[in-house]
N, C-alpha and C positions, 0 to 999 in steps of 0.2 A: 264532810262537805267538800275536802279539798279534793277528794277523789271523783265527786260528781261532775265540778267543775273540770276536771283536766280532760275526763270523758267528752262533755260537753265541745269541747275546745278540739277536741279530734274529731269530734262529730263535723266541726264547724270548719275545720281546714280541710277533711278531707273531701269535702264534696264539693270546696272551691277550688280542687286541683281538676275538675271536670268543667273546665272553661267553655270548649267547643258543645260539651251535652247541655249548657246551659244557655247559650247563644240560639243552639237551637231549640229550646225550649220557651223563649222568649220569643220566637219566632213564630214555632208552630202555637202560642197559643194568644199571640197578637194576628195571625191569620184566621184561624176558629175566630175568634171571640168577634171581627169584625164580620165573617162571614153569618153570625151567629146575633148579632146586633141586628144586620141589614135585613137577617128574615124576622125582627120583632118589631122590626121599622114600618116593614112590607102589611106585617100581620095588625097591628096597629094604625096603620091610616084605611082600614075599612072598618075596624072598631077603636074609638079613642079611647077608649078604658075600660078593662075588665078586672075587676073585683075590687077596685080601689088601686090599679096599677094602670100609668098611662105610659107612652112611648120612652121616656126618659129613666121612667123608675125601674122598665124590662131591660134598657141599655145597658142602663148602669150597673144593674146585677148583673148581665153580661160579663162584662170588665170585672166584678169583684170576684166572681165567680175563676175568672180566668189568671185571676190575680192570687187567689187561693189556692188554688190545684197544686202547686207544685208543694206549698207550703203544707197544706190537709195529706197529704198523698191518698187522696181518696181511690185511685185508681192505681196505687204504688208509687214507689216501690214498697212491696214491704217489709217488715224487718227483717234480719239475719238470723232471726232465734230461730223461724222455723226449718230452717235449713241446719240447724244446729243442732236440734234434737232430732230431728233426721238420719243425722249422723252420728248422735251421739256425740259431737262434741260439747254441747251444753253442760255435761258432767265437771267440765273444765271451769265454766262458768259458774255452777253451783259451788263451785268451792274457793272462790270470792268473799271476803268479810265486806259485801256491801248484798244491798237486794237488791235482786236478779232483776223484777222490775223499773229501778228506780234507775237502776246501768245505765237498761235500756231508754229509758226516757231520757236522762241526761246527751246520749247521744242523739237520739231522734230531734232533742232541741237544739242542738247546735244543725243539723239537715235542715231544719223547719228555720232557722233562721237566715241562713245562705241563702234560702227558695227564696224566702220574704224580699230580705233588701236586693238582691242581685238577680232576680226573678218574678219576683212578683209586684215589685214597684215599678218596673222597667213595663210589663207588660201593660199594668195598669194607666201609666203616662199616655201608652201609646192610643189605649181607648177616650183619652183626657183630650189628643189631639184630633180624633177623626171624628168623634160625637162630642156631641151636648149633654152631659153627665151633669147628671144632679148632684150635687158634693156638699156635704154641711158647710154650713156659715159661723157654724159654733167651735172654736177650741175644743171645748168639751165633750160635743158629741163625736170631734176627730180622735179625743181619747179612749171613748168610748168604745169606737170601731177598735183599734190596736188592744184594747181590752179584749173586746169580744174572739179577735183574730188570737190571742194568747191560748185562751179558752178554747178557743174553736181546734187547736192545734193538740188542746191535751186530750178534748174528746176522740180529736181523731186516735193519739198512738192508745187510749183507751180499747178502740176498739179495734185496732191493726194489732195489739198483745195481746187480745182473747183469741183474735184469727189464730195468732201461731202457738197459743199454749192448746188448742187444739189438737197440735202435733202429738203433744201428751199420749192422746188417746187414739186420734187416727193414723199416727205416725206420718202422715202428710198432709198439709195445711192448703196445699197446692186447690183442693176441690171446692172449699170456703174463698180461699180469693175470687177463683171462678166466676160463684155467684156475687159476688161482693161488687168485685168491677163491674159489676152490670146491672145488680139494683140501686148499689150506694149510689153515683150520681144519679139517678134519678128520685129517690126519696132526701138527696140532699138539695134540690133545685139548684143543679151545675147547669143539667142538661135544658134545664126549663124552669122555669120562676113557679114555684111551687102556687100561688097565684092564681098561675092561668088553668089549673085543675079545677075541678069541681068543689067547692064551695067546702062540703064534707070530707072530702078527700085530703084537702090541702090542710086543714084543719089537726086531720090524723098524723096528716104526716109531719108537719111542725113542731108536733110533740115529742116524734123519732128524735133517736140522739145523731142522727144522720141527717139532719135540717138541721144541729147548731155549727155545722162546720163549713154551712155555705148560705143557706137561706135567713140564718136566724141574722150573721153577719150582715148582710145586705139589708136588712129590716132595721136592725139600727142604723146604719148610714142614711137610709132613706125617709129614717122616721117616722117608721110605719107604726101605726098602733094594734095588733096583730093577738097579743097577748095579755094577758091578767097582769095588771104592772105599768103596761103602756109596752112601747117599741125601747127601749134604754132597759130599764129596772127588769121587766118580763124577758126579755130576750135574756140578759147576761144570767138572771138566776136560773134558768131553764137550763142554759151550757155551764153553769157551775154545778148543777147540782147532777146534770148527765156525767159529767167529769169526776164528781166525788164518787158516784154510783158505778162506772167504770172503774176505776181505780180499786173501790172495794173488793169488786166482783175480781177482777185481777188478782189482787191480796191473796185474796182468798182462794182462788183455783192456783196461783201457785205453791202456795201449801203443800195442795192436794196433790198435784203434780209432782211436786219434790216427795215426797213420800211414797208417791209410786215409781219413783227413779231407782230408791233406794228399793223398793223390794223387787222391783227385778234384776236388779246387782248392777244400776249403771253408774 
């Protein structure tokens, strides 16, 4: 474990020596999110609620949305692995006494937590000041969220590690992220409150492991009751158990991938 944590701990210094990338990250995404508020505001005072979601409850997923991005890296950055077996220097990695997965998480948690407190609470505030954000009343559904935001952070490196073991076999990862940045926020409701879809639609896609790293988040803060369980209990087991089933599948494809290093002699 001491080895995971010191990993962690360089994950976690070294992304707060990027001072300026993160000013501006707070920046450009307290600009979106306000820009991105005002058209739910617009879109909202000629319908006051659509599908159990009024002006307040699209805002403020707005903001948690905005407030996650850096932490999920739904849109990046992502990991170094795939660049690594790229190059083959993964080799160097496999012959490590820790797994190759567990490296990488440890540092993608210390990224995910620099985002959180120095990015993503800052950007969050800033939505806190310009609107009227619905925000729990309860201690516990505030621990709730930070639960969910835990979770939400494993599903994402879950599924940013199957991008780049990928590379295994296409030897470049580069054509998965492609698509990824461009459906992930939208079946995780970054882009739009999964909500305002179609009834059916929205339904499907909540059950994606791509709705627990943004939409499932904002259903507990806002206390939606959405799923089997309620908005609390249903939301958190949905991203535990996307996260356990990542993690597996991980497991398991690096195996396979390690044994295919070795037969082609890397």
């Amino acid at each position: 474990m001491r080895v995971y944590f010191a990993v962690y701990a360089r994950g976690l210094h070294r992304y707060s020596t990027y001072r300026a990338a993160t000013i501006a990250g707070i920046l450009t995404n307290s600009v979106f999110g306000t820009i991105n508020a005002t058209v739910m505001l617009a879109l909202f005072a000629a319908r006051p609620e659509i599908n159990g979601y009024d002006a307040g409850d699209a805002v403020t997923q707005v903001f948690v949305s905005q407030g996650l991005i850096g932490m999920v890296a739904i849109m990046g950055p992502p990991l170094e692995l795939g660049e690594r077996v790229r190059s083959g220097a993964v080799g160097t990695d496999l012959l490590r006494p820790v797994s190759l997965q567990g490296w990488w998480l440890a540092e993608d948690l210390g990224r995910a937590t620099f985002n959180l407190v120095f990015r993503g609470v800052p950007t969050f505030a800033v939505g806190m000041v310009l609107f009227d954000l619905d925000l729990p009343g309860d201690p516990l559904r505030w621990a709730a969220v930070l639960l969910s935001a835990v979770l939400a952070t494993l599903v994402s490196f879950g599924l940013r590690y199957l991008y780049e073991l990928a590379g295994f076999w296409l030897l470049d990862s580069s054509g998965i992220w492609a698509v990824a940045g461009l459906l992930g926020p939208v079946a995780a409701g970054m882009l739009l409150p999964l909500t305002l879809f179609p009834p059916a639609l929205a339904d499907t896609l909540r059950l994606l492991p791509w709705a627990s790293m943004v939409q499932i988040p904002a259903e507990i803060m806002l206390g939606k009751d959405t799923l089997p369980g309620g908005a609390v209990l249903g939301g958190l087991a949905l991203q535990a158990w996307w996260a356990a089933a990542l993690f597996g599948l991980g497991a398991w494809l690096t195996a396979r991938a390690t044994r295919r290093v070795v037969v082609q002699g890397g």
